[in-house]
C-alpha positions as CSV (number, residue, x, y, z in Angstrom):
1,X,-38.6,-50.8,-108.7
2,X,-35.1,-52.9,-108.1
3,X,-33.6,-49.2,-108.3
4,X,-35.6,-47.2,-106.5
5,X,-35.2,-49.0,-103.4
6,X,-31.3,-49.1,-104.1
7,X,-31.6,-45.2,-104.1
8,X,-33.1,-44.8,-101.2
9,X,-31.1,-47.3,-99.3
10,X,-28.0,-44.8,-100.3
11,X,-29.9,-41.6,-99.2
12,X,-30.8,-43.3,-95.5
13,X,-26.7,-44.6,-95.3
14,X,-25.7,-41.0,-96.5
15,X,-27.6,-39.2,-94.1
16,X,-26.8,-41.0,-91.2
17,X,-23.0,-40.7,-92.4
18,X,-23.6,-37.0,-92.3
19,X,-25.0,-37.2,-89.1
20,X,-22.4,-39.2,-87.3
21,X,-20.2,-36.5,-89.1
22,X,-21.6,-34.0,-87.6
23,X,-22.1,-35.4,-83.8
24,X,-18.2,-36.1,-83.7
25,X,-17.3,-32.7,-85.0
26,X,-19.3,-31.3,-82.2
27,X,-18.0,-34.1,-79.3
28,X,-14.2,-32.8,-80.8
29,X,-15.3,-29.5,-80.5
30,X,-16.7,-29.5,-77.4
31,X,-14.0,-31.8,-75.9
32,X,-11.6,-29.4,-77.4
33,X,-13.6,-26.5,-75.6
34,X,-13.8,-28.5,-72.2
35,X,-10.1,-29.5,-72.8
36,X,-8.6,-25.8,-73.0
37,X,-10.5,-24.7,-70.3
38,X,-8.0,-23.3,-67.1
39,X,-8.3,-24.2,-63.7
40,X,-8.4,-21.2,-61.3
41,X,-8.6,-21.5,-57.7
42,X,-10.9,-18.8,-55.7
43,X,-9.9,-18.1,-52.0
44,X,-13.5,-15.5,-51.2
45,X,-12.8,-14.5,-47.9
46,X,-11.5,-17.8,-46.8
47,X,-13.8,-20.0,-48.3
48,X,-11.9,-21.6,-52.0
49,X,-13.5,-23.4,-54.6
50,X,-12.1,-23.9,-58.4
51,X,-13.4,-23.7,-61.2
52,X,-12.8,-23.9,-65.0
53,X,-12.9,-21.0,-67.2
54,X,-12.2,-19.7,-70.2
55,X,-11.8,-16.1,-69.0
56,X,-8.8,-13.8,-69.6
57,X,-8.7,-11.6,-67.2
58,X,-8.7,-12.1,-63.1
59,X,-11.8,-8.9,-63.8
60,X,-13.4,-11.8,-66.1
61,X,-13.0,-14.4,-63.5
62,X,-15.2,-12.2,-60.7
63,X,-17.6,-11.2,-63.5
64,X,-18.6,-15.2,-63.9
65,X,-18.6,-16.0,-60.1
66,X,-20.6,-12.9,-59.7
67,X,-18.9,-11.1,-57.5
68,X,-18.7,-7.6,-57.6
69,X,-15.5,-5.8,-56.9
70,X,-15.1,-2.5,-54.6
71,X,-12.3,-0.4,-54.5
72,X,-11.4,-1.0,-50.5
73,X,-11.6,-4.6,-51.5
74,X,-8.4,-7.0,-51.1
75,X,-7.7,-8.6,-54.5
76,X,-4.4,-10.1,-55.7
77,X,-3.2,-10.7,-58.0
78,X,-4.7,-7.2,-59.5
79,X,-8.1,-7.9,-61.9
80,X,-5.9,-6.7,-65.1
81,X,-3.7,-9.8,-64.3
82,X,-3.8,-12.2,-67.7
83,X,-5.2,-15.5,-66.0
84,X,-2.9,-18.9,-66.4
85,X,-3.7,-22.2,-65.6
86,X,-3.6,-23.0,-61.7
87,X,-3.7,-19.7,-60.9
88,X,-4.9,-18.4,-57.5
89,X,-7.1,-15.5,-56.8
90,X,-7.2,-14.0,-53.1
91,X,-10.5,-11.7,-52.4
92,X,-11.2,-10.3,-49.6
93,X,-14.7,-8.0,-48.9
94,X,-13.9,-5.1,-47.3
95,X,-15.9,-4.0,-44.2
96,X,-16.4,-1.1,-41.6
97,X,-15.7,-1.7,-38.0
98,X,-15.5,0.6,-34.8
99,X,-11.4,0.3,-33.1
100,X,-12.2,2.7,-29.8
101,X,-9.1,3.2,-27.5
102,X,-8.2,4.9,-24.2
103,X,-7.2,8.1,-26.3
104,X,-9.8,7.7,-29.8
105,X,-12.2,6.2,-31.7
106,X,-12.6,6.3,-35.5
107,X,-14.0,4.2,-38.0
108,X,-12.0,2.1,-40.4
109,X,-12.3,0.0,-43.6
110,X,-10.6,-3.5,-43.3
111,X,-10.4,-7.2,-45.3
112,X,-9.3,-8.7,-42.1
113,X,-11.3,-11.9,-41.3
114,X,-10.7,-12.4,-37.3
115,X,-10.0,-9.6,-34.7
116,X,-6.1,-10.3,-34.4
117,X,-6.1,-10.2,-37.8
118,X,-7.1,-6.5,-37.5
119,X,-5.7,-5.8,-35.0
120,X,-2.4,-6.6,-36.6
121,X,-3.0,-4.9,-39.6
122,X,-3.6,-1.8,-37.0
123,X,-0.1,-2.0,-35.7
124,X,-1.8,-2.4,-32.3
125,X,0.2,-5.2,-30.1
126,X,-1.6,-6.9,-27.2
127,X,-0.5,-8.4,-24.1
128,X,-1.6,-10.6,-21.7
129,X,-2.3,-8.1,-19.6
130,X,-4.8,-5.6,-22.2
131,X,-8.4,-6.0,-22.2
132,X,-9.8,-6.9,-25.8
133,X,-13.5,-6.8,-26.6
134,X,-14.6,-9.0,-28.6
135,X,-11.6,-12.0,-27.8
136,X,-9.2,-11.9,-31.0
137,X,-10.6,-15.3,-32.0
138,X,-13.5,-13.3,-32.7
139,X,-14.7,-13.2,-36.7
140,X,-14.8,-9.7,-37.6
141,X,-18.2,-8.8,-38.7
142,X,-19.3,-5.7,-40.6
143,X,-20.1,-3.0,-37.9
144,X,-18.2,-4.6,-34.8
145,X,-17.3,-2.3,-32.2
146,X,-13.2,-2.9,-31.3
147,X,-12.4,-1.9,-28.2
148,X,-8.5,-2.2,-26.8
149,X,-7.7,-1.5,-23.7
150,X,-3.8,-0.9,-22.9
151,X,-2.8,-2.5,-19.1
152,X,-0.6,-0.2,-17.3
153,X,1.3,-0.9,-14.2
154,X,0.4,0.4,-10.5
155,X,0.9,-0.5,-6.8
156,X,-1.6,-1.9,-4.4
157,X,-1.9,-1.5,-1.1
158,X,-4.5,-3.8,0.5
159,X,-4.3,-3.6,4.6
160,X,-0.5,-3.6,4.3
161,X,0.1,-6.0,1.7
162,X,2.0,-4.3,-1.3
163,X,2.3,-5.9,-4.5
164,X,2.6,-4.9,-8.3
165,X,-0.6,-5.3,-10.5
166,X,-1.3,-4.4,-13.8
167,X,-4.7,-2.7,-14.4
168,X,-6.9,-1.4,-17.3
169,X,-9.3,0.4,-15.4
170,X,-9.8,4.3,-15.5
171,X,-11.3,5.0,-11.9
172,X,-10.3,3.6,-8.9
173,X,-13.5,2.5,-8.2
174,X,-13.3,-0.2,-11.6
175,X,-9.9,-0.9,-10.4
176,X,-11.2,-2.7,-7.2
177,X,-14.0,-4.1,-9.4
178,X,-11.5,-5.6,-11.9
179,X,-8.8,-6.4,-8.7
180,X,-12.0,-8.2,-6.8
181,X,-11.7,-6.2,-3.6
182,X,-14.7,-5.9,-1.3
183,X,-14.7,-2.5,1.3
184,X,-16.1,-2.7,4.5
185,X,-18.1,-0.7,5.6
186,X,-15.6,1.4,7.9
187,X,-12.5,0.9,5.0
188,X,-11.2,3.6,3.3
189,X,-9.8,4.3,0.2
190,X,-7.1,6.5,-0.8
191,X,-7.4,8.5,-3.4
192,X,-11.2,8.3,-3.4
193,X,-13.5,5.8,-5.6
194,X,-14.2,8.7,-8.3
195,X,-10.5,9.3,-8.6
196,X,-8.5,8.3,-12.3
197,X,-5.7,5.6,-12.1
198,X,-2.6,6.7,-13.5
199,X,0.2,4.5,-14.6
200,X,2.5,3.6,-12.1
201,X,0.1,5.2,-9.3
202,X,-0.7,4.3,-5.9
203,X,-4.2,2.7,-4.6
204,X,-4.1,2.3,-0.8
205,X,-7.0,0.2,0.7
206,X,-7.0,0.7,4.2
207,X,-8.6,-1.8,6.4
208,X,-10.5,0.0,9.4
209,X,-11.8,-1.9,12.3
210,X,-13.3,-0.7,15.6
211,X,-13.4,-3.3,18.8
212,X,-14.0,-3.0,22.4
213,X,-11.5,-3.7,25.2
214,X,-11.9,-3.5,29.4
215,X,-8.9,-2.9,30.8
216,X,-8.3,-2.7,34.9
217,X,-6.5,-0.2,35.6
218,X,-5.4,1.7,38.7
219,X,-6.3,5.0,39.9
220,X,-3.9,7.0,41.4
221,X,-3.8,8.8,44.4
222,X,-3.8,12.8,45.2
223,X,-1.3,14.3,47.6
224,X,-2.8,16.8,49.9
225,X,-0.4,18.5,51.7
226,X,-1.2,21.1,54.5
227,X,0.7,23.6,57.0
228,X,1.8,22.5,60.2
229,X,3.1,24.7,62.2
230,X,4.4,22.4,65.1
231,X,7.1,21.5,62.5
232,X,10.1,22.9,61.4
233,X,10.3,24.9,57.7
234,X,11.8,22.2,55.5
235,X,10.5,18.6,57.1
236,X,7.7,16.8,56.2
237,X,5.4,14.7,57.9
238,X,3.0,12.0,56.2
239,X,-0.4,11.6,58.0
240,X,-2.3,9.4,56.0
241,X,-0.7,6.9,53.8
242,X,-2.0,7.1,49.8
243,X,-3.4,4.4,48.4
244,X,-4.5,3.6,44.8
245,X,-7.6,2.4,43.8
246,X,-8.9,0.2,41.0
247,X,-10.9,1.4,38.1
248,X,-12.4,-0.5,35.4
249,X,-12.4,1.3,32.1
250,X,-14.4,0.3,28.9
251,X,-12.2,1.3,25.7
252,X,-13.7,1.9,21.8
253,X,-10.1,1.2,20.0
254,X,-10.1,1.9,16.5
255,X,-7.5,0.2,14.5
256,X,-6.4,1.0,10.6
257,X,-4.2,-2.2,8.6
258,X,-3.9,-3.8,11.9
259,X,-2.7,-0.8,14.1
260,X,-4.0,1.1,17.0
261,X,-4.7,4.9,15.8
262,X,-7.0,5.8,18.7
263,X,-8.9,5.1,21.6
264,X,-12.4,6.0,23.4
265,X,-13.2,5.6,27.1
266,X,-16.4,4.4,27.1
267,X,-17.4,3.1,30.2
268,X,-15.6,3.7,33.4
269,X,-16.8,1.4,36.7
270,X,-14.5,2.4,39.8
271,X,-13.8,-1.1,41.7
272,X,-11.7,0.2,44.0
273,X,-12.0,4.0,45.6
274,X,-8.5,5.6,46.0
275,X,-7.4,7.3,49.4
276,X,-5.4,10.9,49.1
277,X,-2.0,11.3,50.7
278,X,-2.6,13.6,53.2
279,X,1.0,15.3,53.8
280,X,2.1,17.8,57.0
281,X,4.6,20.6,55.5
282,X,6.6,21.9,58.5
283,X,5.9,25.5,58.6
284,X,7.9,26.8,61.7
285,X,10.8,28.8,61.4
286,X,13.9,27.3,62.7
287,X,16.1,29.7,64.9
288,X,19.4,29.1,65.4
289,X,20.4,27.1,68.3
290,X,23.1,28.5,71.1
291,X,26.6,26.1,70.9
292,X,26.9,23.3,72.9
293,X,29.9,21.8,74.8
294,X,33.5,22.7,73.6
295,X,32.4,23.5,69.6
296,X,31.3,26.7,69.1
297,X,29.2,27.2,65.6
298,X,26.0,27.3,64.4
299,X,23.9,25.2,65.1
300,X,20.1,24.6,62.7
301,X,17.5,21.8,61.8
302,X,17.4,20.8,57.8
303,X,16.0,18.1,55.9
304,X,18.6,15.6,54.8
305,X,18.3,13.0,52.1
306,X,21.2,10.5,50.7
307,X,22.9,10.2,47.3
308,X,25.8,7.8,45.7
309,X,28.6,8.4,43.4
310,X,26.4,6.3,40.9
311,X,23.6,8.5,40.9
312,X,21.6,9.4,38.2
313,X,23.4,12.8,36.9
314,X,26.0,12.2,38.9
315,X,29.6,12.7,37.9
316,X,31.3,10.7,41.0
317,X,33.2,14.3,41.5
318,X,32.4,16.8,44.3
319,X,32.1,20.4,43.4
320,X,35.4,21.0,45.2
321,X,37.3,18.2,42.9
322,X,37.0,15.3,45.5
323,X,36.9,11.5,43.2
324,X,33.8,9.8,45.3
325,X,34.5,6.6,43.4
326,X,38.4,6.8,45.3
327,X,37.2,7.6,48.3
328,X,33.8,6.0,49.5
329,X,34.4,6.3,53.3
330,X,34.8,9.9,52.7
331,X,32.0,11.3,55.0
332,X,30.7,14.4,52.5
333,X,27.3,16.8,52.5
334,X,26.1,18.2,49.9
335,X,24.8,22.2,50.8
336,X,23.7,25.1,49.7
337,X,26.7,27.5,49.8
338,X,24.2,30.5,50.6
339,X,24.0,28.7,53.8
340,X,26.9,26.6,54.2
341,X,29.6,27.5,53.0
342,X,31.7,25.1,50.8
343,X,34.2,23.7,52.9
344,X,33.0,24.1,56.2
345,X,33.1,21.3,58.3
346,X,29.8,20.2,59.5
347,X,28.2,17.9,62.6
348,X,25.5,16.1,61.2
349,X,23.2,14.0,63.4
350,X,23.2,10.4,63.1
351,X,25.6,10.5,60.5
352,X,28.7,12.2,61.9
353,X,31.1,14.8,61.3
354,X,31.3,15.9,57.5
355,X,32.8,18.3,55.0
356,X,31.0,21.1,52.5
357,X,32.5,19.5,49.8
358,X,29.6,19.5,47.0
359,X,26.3,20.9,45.9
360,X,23.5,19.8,44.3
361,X,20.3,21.7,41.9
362,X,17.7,20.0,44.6
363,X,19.9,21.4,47.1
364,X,18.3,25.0,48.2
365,X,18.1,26.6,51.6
366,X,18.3,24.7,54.7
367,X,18.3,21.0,52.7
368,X,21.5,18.8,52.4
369,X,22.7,15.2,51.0
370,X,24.8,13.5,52.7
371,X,27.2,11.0,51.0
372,X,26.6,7.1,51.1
373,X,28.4,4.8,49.3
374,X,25.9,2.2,49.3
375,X,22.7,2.7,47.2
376,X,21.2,0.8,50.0
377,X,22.4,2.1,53.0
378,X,21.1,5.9,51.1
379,X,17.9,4.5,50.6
380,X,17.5,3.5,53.9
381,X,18.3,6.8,55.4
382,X,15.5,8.4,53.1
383,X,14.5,12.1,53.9
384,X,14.7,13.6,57.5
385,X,14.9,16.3,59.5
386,X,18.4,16.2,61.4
387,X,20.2,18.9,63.5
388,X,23.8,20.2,62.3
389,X,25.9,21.9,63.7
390,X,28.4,24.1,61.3
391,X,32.0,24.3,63.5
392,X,33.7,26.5,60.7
């Protein structure tokens, strides 16, 4: 009895000795297993995590994280690569978005994650002045619409202000939109609203404006002459003084950037009524008169005005060479040498004897100017009707 308890004291001791055997050979193996295992980083479209693997290939390494690879897919190193301990695999799903432009649109296949990411990867360089839709910060997502818009320079014109802007508009129309210009109702716009911006163009924005002004003004007076036939051809009688009158006018002025381009009479109120010049024109013919004391000529009536050497035209030289400027006492008429010819030496009432020494383009028929130094003293002697008397 002594031995069979022995015996089966030495199974039970054997079998947990196999046992214990048998747990540590697995713990080594599976230490050993765990132990040989690489690590191997995963970067999937940004997000990394790392994991332990026994796989050998970077194809092996997608097959246990379950992702399945397509050919426009980003993957590096390539999934052939033999896989090493702390290695790093990039992926990168790729994805269809829209990229429209001024010019195109077209569809393209991408593994960029934000829009300036693809952008870049178009070649397509933005400034500050493009339009991009969505913003660059933007996460591309499968199926986003792109759409760049290239700024080009132009000129604006607003009421007379220039400056230099940049624009991404195509109409003129979106270019005030985008520029935050409000029209009027009278503004124009030139070229017109429907018209196409072009690059270094033109957009003029002209400011129109219509007010009302009252202005007094005055109203001039008619001159009326009629025939008299008391007086001689040639003299001139006034018989009622002109006078202006007042008028009160009620203007529409229309102004463009600031600047008077037309104006409307509206309204006219007379204030004051004007009076007519009412002028006697000397229509008897002047015969000659018989010589007088110990002269013998001719003797007429003519209507004499005055002029200076300083005269407006004037040269300061008489038609026969005399220097009016040397010689102001020189006592000279002007005639015309149809009827006086140049010179003759002349009578000439109230002024004295004188010489045909010039002519004049006023000067026709029985008319002549006599000489004055003093622009005073000539506009003093004003027009009248003198008698000469032509000794020679």
């Amino acid at each position: 009895m002594k031995n069979l308890f022995s015996k089966l004291v030495n199974t039970k001791k054997l079998s947990i000795i196999i046992a214990s055997f048998i747990v540590l050979l697995f713990s080594a193996g599976f230490i050993t297993y765990e132990t040989t295992k690489k690590s191997v980083t995963l970067s999937l479209n940004g997000d990394e995590r790392v994991l332990k693997t026994h796989a050998t290939t970077v194809q092996d390494v997608l097959d246990e994280a379950d992702i399945s690879l397509k050919s426009k897919d980003y993957l590096f190193p390539s999934k052939d690569s033999r896989v090493t301990d702390n290695l790093k695999v990039v992926w990168k799903s790729a994805k269809q978005v829209q990229l429209s432009t001024v010019n195109e649109e077209k569809t393209i296949w991408t593994t960029a994650m934000t829009v300036k990411e693809f952008l870049k990867e178009q070649n397509i360089t933005i400034n500050e002045h493009d339009q991009v839709k969505p913003k660059t910060s933007t996460v591309l997502q499968k199926g986003m619409n792109v759409v760049v818009n290239k700024a080009f320079p132009l000129t604006l014109n607003d009421g007379g202000v220039v400056k230099e802007v940049w624009s991404t508009s195509t109409t003129v129309a979106d270019f005030l939109k985008q520029q935050r210009i409000t029209l009027a109702e009278l503004d124009r716009i030139e070229p017109g609203l429907d018209s196409t911006v072009s690059e270094n163009g033109v957009v003029n924005v002209i400011r129109v404006e219509k007010v009302t002004d009252v202005v007094e003004e005055p109203l001039s007076f008619a001159v009326v002459t009629q025939k008299d036939e008391n007086l001689n051809k040639g003299s001139e009688k006034i018989l009622t003084p002109g006078q202006e009158g007042l008028i009160s006018r009620e203007y529409e002025i229309t102004k463009e950037n600031g600047q008077e381009v037309s104006r409307t009479v509206l309204n006219e109120t007379v204030l004051k009524d004007k009076v007519d010049q009412v002028v006697a024109v000397g229509a008897k013919e002047i015969a000659e008169i018989a010589s007088r004391g110990g002269e013998s000529g001719r003797e007429m009536y003519v209507t004499a005005t005055a002029y200076t050497a300083s005269c407006s035209g004037c040269s300061g030289t008489t038609a026969t060479g005399l220097n009016l400027h040397a010689n102001p006492n020189a006592k000279v008429i002007a005639v015309d040498p149809r009827v006086i010819p140049l010179g003759s030496k002349v009578y000439v009432e109230g002024y004295g004897y004188a010489v045909a020494s010039d002519t004049g383009g006023a000067i026709k028929g029985n008319k002549i100017d006599v000489f004055i130094s003093s622009k005073q003293a000539a506009y003093q002697w004003g027009r009248k009707t003198v008698k000469i008397k032509v000794l020679d």
